[in-house]
C-alpha positions in Angstrom: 8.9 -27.0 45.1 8.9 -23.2 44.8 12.2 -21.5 44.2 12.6 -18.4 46.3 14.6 -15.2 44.9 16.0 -12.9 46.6 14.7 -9.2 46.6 18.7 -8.7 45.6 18.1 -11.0 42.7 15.6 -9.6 41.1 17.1 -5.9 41.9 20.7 -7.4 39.8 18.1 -9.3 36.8 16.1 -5.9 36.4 18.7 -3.8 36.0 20.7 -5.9 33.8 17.6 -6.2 31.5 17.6 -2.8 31.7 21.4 -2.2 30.3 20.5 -4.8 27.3 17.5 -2.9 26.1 19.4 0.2 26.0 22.2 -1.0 24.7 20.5 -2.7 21.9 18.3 0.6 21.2 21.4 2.8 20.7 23.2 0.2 18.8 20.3 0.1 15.8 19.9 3.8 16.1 23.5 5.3 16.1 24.4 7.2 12.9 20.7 9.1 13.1 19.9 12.1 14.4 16.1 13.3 15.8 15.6 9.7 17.1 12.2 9.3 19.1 12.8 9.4 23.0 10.1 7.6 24.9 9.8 9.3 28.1 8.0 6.9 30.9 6.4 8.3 32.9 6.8 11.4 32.6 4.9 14.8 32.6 6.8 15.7 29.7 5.0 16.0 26.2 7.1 13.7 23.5 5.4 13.4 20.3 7.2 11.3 17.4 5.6 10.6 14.3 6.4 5.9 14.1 6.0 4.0 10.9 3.8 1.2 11.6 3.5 -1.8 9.5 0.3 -2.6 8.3 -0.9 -6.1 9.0 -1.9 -6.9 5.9 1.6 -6.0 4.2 3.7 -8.5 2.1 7.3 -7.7 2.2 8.5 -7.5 -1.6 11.1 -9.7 -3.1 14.1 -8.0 -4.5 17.6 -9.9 -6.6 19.4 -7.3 -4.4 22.3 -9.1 -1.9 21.8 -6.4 -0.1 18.9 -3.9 0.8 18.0 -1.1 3.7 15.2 1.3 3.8 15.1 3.6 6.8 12.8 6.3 8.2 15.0 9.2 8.4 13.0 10.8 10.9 12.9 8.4 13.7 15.6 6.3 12.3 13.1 3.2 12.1 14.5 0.6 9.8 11.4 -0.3 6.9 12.9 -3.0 5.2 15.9 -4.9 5.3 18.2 -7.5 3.7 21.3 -8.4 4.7 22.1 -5.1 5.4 25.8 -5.6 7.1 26.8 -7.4 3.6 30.1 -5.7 2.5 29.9 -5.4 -1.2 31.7 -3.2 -4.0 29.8 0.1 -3.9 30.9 0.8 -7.6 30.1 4.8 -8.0 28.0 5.1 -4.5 31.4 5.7 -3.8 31.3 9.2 -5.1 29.1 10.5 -2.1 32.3 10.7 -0.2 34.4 11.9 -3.0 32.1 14.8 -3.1 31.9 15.5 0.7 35.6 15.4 0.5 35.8 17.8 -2.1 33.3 19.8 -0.7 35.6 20.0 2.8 39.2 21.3 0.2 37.5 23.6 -2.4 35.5 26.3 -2.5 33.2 26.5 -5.3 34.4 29.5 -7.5 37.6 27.8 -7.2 39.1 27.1 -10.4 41.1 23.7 -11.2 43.5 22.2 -13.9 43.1 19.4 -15.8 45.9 17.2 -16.0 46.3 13.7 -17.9 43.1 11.7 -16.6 43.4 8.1 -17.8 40.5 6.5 -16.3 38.0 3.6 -16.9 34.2 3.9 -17.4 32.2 6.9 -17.5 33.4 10.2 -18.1 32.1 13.5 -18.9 35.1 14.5 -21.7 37.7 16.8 -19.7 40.4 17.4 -21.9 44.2 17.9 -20.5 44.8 21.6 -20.0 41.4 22.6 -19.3 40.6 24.6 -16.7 37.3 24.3 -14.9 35.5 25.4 -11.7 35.4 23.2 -8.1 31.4 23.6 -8.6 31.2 22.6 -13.0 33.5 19.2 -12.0 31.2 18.8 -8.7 28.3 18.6 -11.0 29.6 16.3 -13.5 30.7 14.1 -10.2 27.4 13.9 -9.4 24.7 14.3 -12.0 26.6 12.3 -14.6 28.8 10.1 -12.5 32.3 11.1 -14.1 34.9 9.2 -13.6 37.1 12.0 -14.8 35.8 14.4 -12.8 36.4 12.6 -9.5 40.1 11.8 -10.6 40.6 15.6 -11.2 39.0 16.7 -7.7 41.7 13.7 -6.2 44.7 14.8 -7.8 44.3 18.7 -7.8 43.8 18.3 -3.7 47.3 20.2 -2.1 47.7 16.9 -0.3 47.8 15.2 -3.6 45.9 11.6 -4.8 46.6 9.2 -1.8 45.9 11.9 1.1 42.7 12.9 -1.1 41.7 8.9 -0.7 43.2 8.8 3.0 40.4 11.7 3.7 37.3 10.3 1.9 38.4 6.5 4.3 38.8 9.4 7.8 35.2 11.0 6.7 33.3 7.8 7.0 35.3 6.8 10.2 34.7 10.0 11.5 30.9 9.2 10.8 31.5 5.9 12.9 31.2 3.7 10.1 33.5 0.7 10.3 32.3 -1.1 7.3 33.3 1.1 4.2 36.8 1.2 2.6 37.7 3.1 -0.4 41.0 2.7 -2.5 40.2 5.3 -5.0 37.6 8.3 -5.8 36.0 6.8 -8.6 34.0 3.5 -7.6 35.9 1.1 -9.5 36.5 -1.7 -8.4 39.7 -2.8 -6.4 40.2 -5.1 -3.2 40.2 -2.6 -1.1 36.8 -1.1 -2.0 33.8 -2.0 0.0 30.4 -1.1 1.8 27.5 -1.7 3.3 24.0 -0.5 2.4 23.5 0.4 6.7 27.1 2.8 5.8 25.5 4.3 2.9 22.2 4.9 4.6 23.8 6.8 7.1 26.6 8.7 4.6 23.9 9.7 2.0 21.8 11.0 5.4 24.3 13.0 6.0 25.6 14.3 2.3 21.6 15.4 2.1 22.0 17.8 4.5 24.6 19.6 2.8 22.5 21.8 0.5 24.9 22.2 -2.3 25.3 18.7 -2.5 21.4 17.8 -2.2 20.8 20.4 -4.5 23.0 18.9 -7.1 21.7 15.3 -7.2 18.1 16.6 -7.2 18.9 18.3 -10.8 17.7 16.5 -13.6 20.0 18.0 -16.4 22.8 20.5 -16.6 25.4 22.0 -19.0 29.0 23.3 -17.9 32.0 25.0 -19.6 35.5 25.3 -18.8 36.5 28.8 -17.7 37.5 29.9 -21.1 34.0 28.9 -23.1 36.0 26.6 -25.4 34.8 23.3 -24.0 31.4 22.6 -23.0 30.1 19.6 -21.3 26.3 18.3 -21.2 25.4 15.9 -18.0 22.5 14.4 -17.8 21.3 12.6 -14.2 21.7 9.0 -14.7 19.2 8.2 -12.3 15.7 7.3 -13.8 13.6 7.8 -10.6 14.7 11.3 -10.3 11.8 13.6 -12.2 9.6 9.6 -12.7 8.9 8.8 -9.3 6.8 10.9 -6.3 9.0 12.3 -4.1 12.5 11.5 -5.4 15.1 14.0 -5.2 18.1 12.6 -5.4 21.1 10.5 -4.2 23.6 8.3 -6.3 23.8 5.5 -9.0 26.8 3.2 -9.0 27.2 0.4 -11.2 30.2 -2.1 -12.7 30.1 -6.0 -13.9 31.3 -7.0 -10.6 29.4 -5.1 -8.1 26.2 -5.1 -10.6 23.6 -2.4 -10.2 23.5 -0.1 -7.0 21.3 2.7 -5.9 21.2 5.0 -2.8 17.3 7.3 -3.3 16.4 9.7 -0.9 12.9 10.1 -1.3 10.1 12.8 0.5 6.2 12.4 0.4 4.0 14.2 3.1 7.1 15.1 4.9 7.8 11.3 5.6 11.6 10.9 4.5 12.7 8.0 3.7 15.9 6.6 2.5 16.9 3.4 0.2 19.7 1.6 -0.8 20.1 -1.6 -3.1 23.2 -3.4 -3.7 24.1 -5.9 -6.0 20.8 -5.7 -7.7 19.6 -7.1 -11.3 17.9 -4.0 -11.7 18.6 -1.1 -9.5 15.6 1.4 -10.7 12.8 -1.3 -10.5 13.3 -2.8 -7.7 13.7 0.9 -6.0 10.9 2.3 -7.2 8.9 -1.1 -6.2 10.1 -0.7 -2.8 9.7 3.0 -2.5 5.8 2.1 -3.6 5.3 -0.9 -0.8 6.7 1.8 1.9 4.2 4.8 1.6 1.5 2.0 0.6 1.9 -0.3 3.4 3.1 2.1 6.7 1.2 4.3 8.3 2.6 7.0 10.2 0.9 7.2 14.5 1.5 9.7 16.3 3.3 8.1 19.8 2.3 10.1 23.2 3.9 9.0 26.5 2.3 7.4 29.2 0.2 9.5 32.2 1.9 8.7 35.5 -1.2 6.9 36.7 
């Protein structure tokens, strides 16, 4: 017995198949930029550059709970592992401290220390120093100072808690639903969370800040207060950067409960590509393993739309 379908049918079944596709294609791309457009048919010329995996490839295995690697280009993911996880982004955290910071100062600006009693890593601001918005934004980044991020918080006009409300509105703003942050720092709190698909797209977008991506790309560094008296060395605590082709930057992040984290934004024959590992056992080899298997096992076709014939 042959069913018959109606012309009306198939007209309601096509164009509903039509809706999910596209819905599901902006859904994995949104929170990229530059994303290929296929144009069929079409008389128009669309060329896009598409990582393709090679047959032959073996995905790695990482400890991470939690890893993404995306094409920044076409906005292709390259690997992926559990990549909607929310975890404790320990000092990740300080990519939005800094793009806050970066929106309330400018960077001649010069700001006060005041009594910083803070956990973890610090590059050694002493109460009653005074120090320029671009010297702390250094030691934010390069040297992950926990000081430094509590000074940029409290010296905002708004105070502390508007400071935090800003850096929670930036990634909401960047249509990112599943990051949190109760503080500037990266330590931990219950109310401190990401993903590594939020910090893919955050990091994207700190990069294209060139103050900021010029910054994390510097190995080593050495900054004074305005008066001379104190003087503070940072050194980059990422490994990869200066060790690993193509690495110029973003953020390390680590504490005993959220474990090792790294966000790398990496650049070989103009193929950018971004990483980030979460929860890892060991942040800088599993990175730099990953980093390898990507420009080792895509290649990179050029995609031309179809003729109308």
């Amino acid at each position: 017995m042959r069913l018959k379908v109606k012309k009306t049918d198939l007209l309601y079944l096509s164009l509903l198949s039509f809706i999910l596709v596209s819905t599901t294609a902006i859904s994995l791309n949104s929170g990229f930029d530059n994303i290929v457009t296929y144009i069929y048919p079409s008389k128009n010329k669309a060329y896009s550059d598409l990582p393709v995996l090679k047959d032959t490839a073996k995905y790695p295995i990482l400890s991470a709970q939690s890893v993404m690697a995306v094409d920044l280009t076409s906005g292709v993911t390259l690997y992926e592992k559990d990549p909607n996880k929310a975890l404790l982004p320990a000092s990740t955290t300080k990519i939005v401290t800094a793009l806050v910071a970066l929106d309330t100062y400018e960077p001649e600006q010069v700001l006060k220390v005041g009594k910083v009693a803070v956990e973890g890593q610090k590059m050694g601001l002493i109460t009653g120093e005074e120090i320029k918005f671009i010297d702390l934004l250094n030691g934010l980044l390069i040297y992950s100072a926990n000081d430094a991020a509590e000074v940029l918080a409290s010296n905002h006009p708004g105070e502390r808690d508007l400071f935090i409300a800003l850096m929670n509105k930036k990634v909401k703003d960047l249509g990112l639903n599943n990051t949190h942050f109760g503080n500037p720092t990266g330590l931990d709190n219950g109310a401190q969370y990401s993903t590594t698909r939020d910090l893919v797209v955050v990091a994207k977008y700190s990069m294209e800040n060139p103050t900021f991506a010029e910054i994390v790309g510097t190995k080593e560094k050495i900054v004074k207060s305005v008066d001379g008296k104190y003087t503070h060395r940072l050194v980059n605590i990422n490994k990869l950067l200066g060790s690993v082709d193509g690495v110029k930057g973003v953020k390390t992040g680590w504490t005993e409960n959220a474990r090792e984290n790294l966000v790398v934004y990496v650049e070989r024959n103009n193929r950018k590509v971004m990483t980030v590992v979460l929860g890892s056992s060991d942040r800088f080899g599993e990175t730099e393993e990953l980093i390898e298997w990507i420009y080792q096992n895509y290649i990179w076709e050029k995609i031309t739309p179809r003729s109308n014939q």
